[in-house]
mmCIF file of the N, C-alpha and C atoms, coordinates in Angstrom:
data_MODEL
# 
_entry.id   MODEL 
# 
loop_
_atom_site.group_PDB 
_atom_site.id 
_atom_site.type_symbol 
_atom_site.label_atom_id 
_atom_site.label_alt_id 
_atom_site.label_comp_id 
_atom_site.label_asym_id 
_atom_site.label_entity_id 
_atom_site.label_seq_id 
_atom_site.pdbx_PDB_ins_code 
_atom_site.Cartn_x 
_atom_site.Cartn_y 
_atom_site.Cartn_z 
_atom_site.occupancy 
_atom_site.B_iso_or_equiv 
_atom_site.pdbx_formal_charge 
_atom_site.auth_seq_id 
_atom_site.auth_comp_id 
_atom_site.auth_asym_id 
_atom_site.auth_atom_id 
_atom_site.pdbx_PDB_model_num 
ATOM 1   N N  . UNK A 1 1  ? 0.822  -1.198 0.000   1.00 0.00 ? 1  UNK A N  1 
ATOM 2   C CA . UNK A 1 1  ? 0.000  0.000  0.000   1.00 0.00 ? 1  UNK A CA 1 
ATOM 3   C C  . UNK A 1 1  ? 0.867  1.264  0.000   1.00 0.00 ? 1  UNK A C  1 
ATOM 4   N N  . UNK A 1 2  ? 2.021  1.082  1.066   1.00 0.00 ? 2  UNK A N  1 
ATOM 5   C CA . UNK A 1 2  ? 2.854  2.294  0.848   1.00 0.00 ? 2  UNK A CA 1 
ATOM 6   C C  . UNK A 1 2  ? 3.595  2.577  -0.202  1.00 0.00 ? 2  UNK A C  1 
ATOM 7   N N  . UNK A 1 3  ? 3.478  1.148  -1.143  1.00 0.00 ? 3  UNK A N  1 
ATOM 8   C CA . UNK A 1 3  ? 4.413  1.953  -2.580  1.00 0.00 ? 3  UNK A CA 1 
ATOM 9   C C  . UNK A 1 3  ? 3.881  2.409  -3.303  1.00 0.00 ? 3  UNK A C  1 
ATOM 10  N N  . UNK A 1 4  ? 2.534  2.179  -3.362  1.00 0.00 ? 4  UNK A N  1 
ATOM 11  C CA . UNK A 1 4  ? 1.245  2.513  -4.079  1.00 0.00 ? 4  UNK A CA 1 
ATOM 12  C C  . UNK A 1 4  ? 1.251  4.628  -3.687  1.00 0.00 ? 4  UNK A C  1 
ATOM 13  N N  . UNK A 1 5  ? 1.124  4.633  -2.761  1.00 0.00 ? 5  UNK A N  1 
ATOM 14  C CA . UNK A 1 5  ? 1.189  6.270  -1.975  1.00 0.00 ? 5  UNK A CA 1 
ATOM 15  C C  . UNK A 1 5  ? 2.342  6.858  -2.850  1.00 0.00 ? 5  UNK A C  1 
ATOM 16  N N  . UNK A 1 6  ? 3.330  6.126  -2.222  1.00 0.00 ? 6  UNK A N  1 
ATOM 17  C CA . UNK A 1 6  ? 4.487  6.765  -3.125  1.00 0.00 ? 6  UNK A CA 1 
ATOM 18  C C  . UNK A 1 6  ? 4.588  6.975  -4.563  1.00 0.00 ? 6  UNK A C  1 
ATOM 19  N N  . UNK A 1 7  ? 4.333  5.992  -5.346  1.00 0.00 ? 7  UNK A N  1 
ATOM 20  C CA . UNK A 1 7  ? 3.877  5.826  -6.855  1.00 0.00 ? 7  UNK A CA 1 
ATOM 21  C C  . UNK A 1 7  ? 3.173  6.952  -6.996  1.00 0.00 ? 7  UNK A C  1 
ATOM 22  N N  . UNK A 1 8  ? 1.999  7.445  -6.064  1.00 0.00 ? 8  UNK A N  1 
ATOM 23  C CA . UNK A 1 8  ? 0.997  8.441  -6.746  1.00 0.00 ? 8  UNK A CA 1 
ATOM 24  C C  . UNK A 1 8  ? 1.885  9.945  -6.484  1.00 0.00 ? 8  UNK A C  1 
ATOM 25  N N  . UNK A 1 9  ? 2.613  9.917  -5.182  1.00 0.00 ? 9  UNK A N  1 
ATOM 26  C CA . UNK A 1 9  ? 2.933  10.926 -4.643  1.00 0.00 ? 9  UNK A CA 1 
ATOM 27  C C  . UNK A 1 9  ? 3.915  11.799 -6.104  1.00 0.00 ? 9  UNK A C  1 
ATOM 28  N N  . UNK A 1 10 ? 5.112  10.822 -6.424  1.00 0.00 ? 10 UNK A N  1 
ATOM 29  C CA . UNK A 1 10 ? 5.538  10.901 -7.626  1.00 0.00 ? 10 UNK A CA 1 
ATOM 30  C C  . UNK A 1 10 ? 5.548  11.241 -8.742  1.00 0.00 ? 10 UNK A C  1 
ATOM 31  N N  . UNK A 1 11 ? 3.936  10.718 -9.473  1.00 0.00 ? 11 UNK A N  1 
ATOM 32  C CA . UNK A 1 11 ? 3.653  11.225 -10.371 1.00 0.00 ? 11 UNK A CA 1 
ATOM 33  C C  . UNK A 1 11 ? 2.757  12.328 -10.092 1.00 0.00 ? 11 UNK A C  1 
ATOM 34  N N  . UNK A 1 12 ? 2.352  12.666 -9.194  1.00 0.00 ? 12 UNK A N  1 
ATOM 35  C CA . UNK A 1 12 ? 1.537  14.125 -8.832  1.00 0.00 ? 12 UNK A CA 1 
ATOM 36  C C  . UNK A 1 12 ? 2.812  14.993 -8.536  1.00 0.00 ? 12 UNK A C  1 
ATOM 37  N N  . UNK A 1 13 ? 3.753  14.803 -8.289  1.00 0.00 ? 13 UNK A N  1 
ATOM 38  C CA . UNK A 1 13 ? 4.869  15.842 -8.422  1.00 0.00 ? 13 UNK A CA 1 
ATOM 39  C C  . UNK A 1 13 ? 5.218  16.142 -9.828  1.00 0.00 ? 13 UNK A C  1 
ATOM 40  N N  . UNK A 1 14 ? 5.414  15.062 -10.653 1.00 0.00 ? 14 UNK A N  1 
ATOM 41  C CA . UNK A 1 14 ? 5.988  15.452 -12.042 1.00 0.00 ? 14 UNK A CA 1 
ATOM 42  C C  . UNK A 1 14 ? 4.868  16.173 -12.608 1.00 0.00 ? 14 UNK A C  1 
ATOM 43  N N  . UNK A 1 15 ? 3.651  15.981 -12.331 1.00 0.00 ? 15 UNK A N  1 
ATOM 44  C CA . UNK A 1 15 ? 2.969  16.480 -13.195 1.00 0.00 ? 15 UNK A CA 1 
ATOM 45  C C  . UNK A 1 15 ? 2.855  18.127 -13.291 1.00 0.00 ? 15 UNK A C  1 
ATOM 46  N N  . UNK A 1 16 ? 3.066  18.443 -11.329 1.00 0.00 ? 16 UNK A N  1 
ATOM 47  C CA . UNK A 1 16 ? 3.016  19.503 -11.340 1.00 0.00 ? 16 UNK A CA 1 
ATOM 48  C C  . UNK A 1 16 ? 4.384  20.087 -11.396 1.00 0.00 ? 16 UNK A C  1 
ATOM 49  N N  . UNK A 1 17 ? 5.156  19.876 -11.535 1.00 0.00 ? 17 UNK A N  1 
ATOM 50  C CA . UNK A 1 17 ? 6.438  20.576 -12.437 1.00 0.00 ? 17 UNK A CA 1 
ATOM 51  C C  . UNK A 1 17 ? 6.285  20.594 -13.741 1.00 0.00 ? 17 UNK A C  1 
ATOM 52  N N  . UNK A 1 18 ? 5.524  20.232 -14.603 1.00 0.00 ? 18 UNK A N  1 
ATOM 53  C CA . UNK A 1 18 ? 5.672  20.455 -15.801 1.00 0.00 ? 18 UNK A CA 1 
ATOM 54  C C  . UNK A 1 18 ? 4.423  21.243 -16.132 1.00 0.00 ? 18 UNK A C  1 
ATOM 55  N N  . UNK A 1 19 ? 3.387  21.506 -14.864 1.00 0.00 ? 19 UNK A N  1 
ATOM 56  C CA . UNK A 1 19 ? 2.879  22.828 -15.211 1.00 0.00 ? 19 UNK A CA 1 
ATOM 57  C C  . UNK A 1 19 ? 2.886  23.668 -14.719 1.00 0.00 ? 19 UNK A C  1 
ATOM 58  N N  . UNK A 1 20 ? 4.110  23.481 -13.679 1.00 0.00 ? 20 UNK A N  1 
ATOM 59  C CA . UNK A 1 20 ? 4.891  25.010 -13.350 1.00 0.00 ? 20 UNK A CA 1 
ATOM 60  C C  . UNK A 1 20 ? 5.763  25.438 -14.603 1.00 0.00 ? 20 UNK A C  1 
ATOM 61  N N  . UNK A 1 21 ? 6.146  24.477 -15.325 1.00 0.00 ? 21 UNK A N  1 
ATOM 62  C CA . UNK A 1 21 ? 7.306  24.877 -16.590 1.00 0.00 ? 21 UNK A CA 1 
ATOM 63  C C  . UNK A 1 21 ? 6.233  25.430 -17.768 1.00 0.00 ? 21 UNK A C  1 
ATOM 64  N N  . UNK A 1 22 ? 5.331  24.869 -17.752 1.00 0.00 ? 22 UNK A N  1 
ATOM 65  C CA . UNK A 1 22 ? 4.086  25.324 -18.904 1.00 0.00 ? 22 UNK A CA 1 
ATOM 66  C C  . UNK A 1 22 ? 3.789  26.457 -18.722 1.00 0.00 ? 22 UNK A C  1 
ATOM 67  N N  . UNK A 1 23 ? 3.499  26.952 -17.752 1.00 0.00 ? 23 UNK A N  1 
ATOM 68  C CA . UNK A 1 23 ? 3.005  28.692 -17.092 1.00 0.00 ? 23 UNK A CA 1 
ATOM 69  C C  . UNK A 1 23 ? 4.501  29.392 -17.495 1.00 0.00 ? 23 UNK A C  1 
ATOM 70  N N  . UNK A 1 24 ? 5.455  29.320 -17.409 1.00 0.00 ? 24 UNK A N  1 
ATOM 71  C CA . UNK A 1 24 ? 6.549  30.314 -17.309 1.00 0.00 ? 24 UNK A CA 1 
ATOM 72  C C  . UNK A 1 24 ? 7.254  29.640 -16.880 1.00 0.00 ? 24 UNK A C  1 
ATOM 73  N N  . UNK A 1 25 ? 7.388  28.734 -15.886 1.00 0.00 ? 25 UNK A N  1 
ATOM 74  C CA . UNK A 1 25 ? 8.669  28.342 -14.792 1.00 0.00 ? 25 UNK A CA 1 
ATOM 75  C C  . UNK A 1 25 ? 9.267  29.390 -14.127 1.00 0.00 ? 25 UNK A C  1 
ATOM 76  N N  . UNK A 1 26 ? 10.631 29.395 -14.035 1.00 0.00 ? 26 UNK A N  1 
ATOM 77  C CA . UNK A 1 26 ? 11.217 30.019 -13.290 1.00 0.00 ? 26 UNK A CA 1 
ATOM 78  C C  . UNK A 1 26 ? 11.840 31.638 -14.167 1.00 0.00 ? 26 UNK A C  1 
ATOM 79  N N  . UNK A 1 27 ? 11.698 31.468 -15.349 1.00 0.00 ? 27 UNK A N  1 
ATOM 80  C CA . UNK A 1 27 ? 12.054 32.755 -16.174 1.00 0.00 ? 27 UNK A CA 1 
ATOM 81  C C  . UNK A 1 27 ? 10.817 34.050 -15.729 1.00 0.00 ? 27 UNK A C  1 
ATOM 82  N N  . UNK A 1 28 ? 9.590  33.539 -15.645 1.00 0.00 ? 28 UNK A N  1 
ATOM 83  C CA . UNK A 1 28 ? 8.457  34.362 -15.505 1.00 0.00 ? 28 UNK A CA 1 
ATOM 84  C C  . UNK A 1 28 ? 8.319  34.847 -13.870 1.00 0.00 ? 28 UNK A C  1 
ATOM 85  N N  . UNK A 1 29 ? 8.828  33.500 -12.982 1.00 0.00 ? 29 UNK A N  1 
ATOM 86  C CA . UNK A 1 29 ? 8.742  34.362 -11.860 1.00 0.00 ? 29 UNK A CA 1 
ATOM 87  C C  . UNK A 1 29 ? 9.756  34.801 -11.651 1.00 0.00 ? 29 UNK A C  1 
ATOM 88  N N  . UNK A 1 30 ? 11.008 35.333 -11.844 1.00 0.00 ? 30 UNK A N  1 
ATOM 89  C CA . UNK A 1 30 ? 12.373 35.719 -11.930 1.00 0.00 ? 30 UNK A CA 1 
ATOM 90  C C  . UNK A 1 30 ? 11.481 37.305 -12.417 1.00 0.00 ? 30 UNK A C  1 
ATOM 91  N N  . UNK A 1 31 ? 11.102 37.063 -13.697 1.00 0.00 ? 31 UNK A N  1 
ATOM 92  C CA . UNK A 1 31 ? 10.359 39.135 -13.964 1.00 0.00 ? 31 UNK A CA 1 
ATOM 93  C C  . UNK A 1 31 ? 9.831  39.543 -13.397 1.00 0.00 ? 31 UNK A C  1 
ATOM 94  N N  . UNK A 1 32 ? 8.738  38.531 -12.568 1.00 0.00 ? 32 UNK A N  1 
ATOM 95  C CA . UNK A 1 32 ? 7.326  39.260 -11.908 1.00 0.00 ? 32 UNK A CA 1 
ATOM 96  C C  . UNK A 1 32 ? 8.004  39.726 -10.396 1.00 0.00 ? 32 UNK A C  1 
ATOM 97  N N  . UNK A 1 33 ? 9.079  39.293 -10.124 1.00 0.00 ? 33 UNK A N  1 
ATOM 98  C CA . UNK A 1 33 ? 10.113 39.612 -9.059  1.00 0.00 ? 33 UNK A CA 1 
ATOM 99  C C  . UNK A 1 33 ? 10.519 40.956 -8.985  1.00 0.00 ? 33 UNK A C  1 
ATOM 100 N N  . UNK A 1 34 ? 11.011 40.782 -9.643  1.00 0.00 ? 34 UNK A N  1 
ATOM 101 C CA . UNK A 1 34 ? 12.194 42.000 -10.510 1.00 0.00 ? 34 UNK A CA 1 
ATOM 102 C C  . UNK A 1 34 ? 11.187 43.347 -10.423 1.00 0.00 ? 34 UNK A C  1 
ATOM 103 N N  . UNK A 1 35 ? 9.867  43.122 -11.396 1.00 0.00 ? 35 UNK A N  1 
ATOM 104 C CA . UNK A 1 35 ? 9.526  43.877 -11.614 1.00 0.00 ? 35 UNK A CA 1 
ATOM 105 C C  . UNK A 1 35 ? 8.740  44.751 -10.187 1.00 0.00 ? 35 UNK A C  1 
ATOM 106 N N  . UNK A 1 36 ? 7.768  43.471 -9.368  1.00 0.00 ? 36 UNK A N  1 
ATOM 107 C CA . UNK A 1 36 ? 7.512  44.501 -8.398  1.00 0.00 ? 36 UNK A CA 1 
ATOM 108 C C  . UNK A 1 36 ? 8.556  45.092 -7.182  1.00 0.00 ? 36 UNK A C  1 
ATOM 109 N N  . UNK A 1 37 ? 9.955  43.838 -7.148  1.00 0.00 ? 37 UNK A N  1 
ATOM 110 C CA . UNK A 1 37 ? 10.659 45.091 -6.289  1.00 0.00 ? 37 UNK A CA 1 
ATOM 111 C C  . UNK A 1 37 ? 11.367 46.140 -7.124  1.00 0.00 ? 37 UNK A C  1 
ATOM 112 N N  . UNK A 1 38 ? 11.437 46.507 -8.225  1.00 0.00 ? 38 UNK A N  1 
ATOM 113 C CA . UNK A 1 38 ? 11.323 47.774 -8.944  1.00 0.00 ? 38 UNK A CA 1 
ATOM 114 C C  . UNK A 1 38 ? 10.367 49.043 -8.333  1.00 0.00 ? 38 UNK A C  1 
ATOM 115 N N  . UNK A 1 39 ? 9.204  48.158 -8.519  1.00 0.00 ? 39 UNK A N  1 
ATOM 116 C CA . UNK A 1 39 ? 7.583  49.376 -8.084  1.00 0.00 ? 39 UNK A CA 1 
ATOM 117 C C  . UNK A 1 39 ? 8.028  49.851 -6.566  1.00 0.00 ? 39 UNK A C  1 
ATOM 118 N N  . UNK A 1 40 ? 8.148  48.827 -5.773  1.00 0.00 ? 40 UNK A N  1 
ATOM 119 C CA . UNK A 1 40 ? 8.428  48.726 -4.145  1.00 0.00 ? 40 UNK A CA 1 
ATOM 120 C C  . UNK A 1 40 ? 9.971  49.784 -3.814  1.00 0.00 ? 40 UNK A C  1 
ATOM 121 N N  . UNK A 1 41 ? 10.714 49.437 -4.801  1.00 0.00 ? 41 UNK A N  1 
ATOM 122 C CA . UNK A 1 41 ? 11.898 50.809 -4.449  1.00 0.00 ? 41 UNK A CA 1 
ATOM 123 C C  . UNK A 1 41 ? 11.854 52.007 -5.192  1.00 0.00 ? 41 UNK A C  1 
ATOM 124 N N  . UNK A 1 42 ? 11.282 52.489 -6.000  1.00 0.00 ? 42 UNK A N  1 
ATOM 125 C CA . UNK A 1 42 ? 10.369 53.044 -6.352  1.00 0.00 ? 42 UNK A CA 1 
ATOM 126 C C  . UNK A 1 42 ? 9.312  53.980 -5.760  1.00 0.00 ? 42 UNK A C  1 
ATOM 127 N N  . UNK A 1 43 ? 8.904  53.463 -4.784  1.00 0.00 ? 43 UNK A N  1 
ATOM 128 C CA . UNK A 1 43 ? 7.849  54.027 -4.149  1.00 0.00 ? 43 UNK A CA 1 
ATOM 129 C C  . UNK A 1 43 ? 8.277  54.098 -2.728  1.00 0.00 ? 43 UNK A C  1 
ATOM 130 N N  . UNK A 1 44 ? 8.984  53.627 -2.088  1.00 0.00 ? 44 UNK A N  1 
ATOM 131 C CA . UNK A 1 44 ? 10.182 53.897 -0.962  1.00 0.00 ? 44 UNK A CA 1 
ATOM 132 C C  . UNK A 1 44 ? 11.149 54.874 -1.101  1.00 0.00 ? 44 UNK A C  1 
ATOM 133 N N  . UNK A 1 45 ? 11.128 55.216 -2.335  1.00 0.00 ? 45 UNK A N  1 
ATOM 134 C CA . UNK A 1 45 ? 12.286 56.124 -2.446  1.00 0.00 ? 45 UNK A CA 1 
ATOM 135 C C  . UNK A 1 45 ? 11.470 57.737 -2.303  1.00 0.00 ? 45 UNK A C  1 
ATOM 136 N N  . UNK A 1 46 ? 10.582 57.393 -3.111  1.00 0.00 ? 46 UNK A N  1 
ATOM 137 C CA . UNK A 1 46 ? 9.417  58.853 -3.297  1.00 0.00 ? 46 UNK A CA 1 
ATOM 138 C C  . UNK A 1 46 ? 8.631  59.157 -1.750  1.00 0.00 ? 46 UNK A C  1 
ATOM 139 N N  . UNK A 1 47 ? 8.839  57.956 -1.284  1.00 0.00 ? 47 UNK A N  1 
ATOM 140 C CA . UNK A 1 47 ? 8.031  58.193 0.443   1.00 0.00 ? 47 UNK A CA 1 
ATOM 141 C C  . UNK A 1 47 ? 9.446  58.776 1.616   1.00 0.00 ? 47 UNK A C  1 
ATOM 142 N N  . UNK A 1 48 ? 10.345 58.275 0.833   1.00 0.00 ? 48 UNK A N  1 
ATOM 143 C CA . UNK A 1 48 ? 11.421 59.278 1.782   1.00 0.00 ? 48 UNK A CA 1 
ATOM 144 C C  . UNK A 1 48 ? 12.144 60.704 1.776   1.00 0.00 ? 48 UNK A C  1 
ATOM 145 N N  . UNK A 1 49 ? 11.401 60.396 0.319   1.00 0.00 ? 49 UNK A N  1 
ATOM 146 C CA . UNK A 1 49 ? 11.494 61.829 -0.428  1.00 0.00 ? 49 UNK A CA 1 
ATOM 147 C C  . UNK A 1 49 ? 11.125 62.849 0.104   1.00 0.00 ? 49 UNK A C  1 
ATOM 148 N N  . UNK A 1 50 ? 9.480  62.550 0.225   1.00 0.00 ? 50 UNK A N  1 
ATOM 149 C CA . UNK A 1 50 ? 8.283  63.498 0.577   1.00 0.00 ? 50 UNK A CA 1 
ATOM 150 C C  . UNK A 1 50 ? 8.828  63.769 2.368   1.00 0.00 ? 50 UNK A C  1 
ATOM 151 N N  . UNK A 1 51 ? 9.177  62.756 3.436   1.00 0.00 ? 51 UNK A N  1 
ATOM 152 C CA . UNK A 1 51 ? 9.480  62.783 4.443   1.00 0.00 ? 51 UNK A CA 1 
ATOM 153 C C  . UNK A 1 51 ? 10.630 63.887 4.766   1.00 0.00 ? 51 UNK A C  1 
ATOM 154 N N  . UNK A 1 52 ? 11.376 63.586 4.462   1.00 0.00 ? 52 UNK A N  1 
ATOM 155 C CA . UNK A 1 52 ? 12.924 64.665 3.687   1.00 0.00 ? 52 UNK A CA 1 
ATOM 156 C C  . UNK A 1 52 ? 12.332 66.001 3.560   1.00 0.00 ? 52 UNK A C  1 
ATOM 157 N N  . UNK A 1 53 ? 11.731 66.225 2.509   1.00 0.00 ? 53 UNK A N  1 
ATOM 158 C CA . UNK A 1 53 ? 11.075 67.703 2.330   1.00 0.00 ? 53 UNK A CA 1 
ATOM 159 C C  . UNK A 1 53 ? 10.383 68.198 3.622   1.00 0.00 ? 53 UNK A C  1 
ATOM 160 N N  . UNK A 1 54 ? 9.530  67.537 3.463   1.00 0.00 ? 54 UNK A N  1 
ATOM 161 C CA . UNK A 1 54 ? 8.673  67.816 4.995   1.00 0.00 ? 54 UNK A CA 1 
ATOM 162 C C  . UNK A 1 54 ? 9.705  68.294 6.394   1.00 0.00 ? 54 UNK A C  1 
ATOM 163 N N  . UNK A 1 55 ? 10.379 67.605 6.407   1.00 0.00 ? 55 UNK A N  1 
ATOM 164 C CA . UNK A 1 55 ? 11.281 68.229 7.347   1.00 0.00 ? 55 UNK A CA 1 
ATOM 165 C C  . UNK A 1 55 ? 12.286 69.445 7.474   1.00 0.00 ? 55 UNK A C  1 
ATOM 166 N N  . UNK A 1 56 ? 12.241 69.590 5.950   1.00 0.00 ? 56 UNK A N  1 
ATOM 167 C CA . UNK A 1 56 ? 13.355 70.541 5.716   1.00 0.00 ? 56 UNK A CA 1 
ATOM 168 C C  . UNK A 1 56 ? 12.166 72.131 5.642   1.00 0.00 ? 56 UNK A C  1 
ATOM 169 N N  . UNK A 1 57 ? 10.656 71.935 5.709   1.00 0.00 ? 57 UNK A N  1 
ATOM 170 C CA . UNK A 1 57 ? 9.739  72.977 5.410   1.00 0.00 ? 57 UNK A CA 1 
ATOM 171 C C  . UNK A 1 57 ? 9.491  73.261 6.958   1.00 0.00 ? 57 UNK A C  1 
ATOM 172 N N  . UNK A 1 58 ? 9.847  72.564 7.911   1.00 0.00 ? 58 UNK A N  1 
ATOM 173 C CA . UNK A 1 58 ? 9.051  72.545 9.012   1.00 0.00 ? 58 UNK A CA 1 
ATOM 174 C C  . UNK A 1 58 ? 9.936  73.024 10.583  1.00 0.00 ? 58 UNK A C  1 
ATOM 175 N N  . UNK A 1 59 ? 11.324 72.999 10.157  1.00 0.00 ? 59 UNK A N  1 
ATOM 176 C CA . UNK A 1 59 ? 12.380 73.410 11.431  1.00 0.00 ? 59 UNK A CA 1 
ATOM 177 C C  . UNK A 1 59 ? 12.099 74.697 11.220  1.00 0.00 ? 59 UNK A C  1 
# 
């Protein structure tokens, strides 16, 4: 019975690696990475920005 488990466990892994590779794999989540910590420093930079000013209007 337990090789039977294993047998299934197995091929429910391969299967789903090859439709993680079908979607993009690892090239697509490597951009979608990239791209939102782009947005995220980006928008950290403009929020320390605004903080910065603010301080320099307010002594």
């Amino acid at each position: 019975m337990t090789v039977i488990t294993l047998l299934i466990a197995i091929v429910a892994l391969i299967i789903a690696v090859l439709a993680f590779q079908r979607t993009g794999g690892t090239k697509d989540l490597k951009k979608t990475t990239a791209e939102l910590l782009a947005k995220m420093e980006k928008r950290m930079r403009e929020e320390e920005a605004s903080k910065v000013e603010k301080e320099k209007v307010q002594p």
